[in-house]
C-alpha positions as YAML, in Angstrom:
chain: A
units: angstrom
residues:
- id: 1
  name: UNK
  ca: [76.20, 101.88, 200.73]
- id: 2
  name: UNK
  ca: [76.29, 99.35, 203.76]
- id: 3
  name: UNK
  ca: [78.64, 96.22, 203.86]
- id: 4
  name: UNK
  ca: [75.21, 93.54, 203.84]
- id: 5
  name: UNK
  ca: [74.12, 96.13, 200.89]
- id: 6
  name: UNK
  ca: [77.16, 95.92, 198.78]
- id: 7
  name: UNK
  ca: [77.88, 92.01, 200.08]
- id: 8
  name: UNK
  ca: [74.12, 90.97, 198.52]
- id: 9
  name: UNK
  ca: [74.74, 93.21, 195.14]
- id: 10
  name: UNK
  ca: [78.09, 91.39, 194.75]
- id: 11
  name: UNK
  ca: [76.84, 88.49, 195.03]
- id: 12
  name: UNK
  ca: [73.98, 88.47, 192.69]
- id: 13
  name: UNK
  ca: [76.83, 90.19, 190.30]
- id: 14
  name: UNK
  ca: [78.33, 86.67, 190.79]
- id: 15
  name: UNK
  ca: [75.07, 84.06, 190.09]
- id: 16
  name: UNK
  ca: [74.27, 86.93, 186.78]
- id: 17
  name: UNK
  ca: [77.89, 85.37, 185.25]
- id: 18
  name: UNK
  ca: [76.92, 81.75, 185.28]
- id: 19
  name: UNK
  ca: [74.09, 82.08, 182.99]
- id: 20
  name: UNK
  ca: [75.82, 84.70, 181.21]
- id: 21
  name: UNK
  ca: [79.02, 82.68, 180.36]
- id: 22
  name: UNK
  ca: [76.52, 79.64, 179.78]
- id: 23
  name: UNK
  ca: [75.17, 81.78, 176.89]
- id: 24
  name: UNK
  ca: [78.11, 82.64, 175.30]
- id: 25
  name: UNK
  ca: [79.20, 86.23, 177.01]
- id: 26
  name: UNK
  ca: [82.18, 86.97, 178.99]
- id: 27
  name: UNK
  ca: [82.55, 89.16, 181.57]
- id: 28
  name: UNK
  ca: [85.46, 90.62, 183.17]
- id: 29
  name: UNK
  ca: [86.07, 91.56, 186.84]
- id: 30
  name: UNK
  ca: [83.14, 93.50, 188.76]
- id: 31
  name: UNK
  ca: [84.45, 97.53, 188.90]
- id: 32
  name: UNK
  ca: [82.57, 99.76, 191.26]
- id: 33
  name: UNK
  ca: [79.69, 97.09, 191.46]
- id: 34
  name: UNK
  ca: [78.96, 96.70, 187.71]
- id: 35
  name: UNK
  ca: [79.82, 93.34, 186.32]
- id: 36
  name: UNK
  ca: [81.13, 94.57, 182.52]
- id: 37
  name: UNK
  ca: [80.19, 92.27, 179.90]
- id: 38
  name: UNK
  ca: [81.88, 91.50, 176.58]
- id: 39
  name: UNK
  ca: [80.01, 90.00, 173.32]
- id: 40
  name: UNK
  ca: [82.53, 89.03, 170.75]
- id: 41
  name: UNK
  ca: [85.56, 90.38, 172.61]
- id: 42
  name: UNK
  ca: [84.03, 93.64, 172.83]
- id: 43
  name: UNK
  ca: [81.82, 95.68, 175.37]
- id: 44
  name: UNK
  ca: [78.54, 95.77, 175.54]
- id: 45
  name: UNK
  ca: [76.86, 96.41, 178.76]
- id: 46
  name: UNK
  ca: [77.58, 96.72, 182.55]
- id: 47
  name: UNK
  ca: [75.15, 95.21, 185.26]
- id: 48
  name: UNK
  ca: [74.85, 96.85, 188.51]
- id: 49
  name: UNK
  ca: [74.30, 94.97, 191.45]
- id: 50
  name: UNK
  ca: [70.89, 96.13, 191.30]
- id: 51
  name: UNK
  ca: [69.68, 94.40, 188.07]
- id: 52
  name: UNK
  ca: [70.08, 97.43, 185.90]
- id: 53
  name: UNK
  ca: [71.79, 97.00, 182.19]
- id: 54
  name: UNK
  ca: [73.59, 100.21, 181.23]
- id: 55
  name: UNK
  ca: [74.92, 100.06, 177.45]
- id: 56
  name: UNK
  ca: [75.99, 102.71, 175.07]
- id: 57
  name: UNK
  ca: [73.64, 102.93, 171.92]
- id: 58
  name: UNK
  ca: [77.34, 102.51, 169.84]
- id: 59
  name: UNK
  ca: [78.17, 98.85, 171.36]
- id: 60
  name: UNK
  ca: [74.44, 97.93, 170.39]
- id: 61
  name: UNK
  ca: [74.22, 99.39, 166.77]
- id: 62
  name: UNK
  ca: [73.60, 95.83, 164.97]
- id: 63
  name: UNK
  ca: [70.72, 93.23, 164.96]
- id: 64
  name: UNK
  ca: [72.52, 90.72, 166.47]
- id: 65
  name: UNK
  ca: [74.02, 93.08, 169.02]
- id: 66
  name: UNK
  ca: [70.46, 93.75, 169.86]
- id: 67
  name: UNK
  ca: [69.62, 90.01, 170.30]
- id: 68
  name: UNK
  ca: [72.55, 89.66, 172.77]
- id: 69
  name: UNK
  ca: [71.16, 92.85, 175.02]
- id: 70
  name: UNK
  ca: [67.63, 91.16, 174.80]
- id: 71
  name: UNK
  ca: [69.25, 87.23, 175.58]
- id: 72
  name: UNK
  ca: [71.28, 89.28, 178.61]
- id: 73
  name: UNK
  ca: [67.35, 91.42, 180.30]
- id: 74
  name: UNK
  ca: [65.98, 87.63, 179.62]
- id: 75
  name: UNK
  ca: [68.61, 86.50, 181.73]
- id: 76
  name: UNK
  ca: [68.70, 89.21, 184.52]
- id: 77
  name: UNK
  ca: [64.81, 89.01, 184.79]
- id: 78
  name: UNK
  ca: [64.82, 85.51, 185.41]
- id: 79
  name: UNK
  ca: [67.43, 85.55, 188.29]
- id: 80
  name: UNK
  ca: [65.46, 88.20, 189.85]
- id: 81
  name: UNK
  ca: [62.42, 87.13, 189.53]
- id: 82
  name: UNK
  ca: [63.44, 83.53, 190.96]
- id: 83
  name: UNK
  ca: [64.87, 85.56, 193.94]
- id: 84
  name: UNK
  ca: [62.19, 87.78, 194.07]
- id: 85
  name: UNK
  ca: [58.85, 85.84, 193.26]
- id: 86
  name: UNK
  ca: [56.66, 82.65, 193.78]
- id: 87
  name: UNK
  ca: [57.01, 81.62, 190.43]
- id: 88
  name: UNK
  ca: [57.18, 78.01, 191.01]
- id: 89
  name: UNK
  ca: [59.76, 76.15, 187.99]
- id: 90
  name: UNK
  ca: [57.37, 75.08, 185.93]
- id: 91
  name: UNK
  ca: [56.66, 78.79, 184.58]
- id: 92
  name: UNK
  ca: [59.96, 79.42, 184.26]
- id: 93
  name: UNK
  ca: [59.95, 78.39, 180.83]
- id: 94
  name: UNK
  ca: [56.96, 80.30, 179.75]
- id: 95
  name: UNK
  ca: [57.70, 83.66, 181.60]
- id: 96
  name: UNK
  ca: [61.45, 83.42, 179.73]
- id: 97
  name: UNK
  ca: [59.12, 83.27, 176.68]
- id: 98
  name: UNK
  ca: [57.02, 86.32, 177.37]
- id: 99
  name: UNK
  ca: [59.85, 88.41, 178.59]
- id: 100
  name: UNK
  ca: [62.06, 87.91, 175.21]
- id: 101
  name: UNK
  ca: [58.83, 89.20, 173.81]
- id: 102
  name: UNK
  ca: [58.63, 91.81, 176.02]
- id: 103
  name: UNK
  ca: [62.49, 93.28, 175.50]
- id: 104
  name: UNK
  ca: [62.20, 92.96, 171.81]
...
């Protein structure tokens, strides 16, 4: 992977843990370009750099451990879609509606 490459993916690890520790997660130190996240003192995903959420089906295995993978896709698909799109702020708060939906 190139230095810009790795420099942008770090960096977007970096604006994901704002809204993540504004919702309640905490995340420890980025490894290898994954930014682990913790729910209740324990694991429960990794982001990559990239936007993906890798999780193991165990750390996920209740209803409300569910709620906090779908609360942490709502939160990575609005930071990339801000960086990524024209939606203007004003749909911000209607897309964040219909992709909750969607990752239910």
């Amino acid at each position: 992977m190139d230095t810009q490459n790795t420099s942008r993916q770090l960096r977007y690890l970096e604006e994901v843990r704002i809204p993540l520790h504004r919702a309640g997660f905490e995340t420890l130190p980025v490894e290898g370009e994954q930014l682990p996240v913790l729910w209740n003192g324990a694991p429960l995903c990794r982001i990559t750099g990239k936007g993906s959420v890798f999780y193991r089906r165990e750390d996920a295995d209740t209803p409300q451990a569910e709620d906090a993978l779908s609360t942490i896709f709502v939160i990575i698909l609005s930071i990339t879609s801000c960086e990524s799109s024209s939606i203007g702020s004003s749909d911000i708060s209607a897309y964040l509606h219909t992709a909750k939906k969607l990752v239910r």
